[in-house]
C-alpha positions as CSV (number, residue, x, y, z in Angstrom):
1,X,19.4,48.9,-22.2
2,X,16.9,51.1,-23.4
3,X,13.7,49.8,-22.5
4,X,15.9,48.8,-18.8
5,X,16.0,52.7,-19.4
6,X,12.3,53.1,-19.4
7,X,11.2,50.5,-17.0
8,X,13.8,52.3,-14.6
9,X,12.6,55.7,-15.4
10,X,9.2,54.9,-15.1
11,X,9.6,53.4,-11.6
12,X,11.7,56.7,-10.2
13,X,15.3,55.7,-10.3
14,X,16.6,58.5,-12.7
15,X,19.9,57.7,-12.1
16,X,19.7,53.8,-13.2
17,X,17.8,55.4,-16.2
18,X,20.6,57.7,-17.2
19,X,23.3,55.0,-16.9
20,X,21.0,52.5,-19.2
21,X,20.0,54.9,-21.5
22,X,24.1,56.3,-21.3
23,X,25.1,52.3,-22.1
24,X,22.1,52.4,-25.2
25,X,23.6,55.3,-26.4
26,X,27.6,53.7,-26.9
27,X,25.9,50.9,-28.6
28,X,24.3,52.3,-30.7
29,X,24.3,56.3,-30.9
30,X,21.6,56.8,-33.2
31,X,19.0,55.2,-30.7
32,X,16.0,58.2,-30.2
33,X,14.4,56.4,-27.4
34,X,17.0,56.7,-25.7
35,X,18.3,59.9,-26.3
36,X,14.6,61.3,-25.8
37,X,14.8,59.6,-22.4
38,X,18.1,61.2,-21.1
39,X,16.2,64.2,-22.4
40,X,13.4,63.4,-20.4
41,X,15.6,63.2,-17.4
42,X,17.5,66.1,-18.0
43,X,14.3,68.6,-18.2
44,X,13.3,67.1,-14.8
45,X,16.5,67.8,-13.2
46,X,15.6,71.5,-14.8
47,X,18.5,71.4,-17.0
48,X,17.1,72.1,-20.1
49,X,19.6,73.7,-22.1
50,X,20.9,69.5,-21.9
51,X,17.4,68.3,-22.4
52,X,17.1,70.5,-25.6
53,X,20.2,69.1,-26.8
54,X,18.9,65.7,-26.2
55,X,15.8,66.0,-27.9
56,X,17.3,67.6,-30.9
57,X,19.5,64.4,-31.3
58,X,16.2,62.1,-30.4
59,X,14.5,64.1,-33.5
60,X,17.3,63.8,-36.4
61,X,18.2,60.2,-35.4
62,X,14.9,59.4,-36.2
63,X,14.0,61.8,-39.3
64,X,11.9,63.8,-37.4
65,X,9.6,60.7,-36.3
66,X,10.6,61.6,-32.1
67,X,7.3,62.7,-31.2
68,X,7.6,62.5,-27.4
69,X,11.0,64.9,-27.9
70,X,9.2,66.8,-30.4
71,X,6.8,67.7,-27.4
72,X,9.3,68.3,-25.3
73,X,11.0,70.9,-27.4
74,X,7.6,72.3,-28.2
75,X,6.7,72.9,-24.4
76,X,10.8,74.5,-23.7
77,X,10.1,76.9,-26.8
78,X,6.6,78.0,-25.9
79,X,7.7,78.6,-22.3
80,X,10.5,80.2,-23.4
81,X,8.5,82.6,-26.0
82,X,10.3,81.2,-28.3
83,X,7.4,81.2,-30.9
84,X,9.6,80.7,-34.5
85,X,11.4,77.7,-32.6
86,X,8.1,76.2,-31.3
87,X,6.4,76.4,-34.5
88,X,9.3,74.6,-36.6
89,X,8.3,71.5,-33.9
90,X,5.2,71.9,-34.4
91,X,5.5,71.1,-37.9
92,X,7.3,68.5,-37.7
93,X,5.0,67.1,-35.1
94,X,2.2,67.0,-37.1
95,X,4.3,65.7,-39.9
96,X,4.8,62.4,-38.1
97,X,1.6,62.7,-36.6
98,X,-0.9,64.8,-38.4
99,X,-4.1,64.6,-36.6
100,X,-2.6,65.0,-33.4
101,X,-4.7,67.3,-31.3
102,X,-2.3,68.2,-29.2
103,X,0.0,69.2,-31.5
104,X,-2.3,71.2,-33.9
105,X,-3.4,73.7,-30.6
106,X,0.2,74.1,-30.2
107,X,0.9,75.3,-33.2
108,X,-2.1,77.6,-33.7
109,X,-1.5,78.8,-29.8
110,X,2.4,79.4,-31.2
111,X,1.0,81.0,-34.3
112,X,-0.9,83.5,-32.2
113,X,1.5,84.6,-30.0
114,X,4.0,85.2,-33.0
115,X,2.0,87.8,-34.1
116,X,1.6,89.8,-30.9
């Protein structure tokens, strides 16, 4: 169900998507990819107080290995101004992947605007 999930996310039909990542999820709750795409779908729909909580479950299902909800929780906190928040995803971003570019601007961007 989850990579029916993606394929159906990928070709538009969010609401196939959320039902196949929804059925992923009773099997096996614990399933990131899944719950990183409901986030995914969430934060398009601009609900993103549900996206966050996606994400959040995406990143401690998988140790902190999510990257794609780490991002997504990096670009919610930045936009929010949520620096502290944004920084602590950062982290663990570049703990799971630590030469990612991406990732490293983000958190010296975050860094920054802390200060200020």
């Amino acid at each position: 169900y989850q990579g029916l999930g993606w394929a159906q996310l990928n070709q538009g039909k969010k609401l196939n998507a959320r039902d196949s990542f929804e059925k992923c999820i009773k099997l096996n709750p614990k399933n990131s990819a899944a719950l990183n795409g409901l986030g995914w779908i969430a934060h398009g729909q601009s609900n993103i107080d549900d996206a966050v909580e996606w994400w959040e479950k995406a990143v401690k299902a998988s140790n902190g290995t999510a990257t794609a909800s780490l991002s997504g929780l990096t670009q919610v906190y930045m936009n929010k101004q949520e620096y502290d928040k944004a920084i602590k995803y950062y982290r663990m971003w570049l703990k799971a992947e630590p030469n990612n570019k991406q990732a490293k601007e983000g958190l010296e961007k975050a860094r920054e605007l802390s200060k200020n």
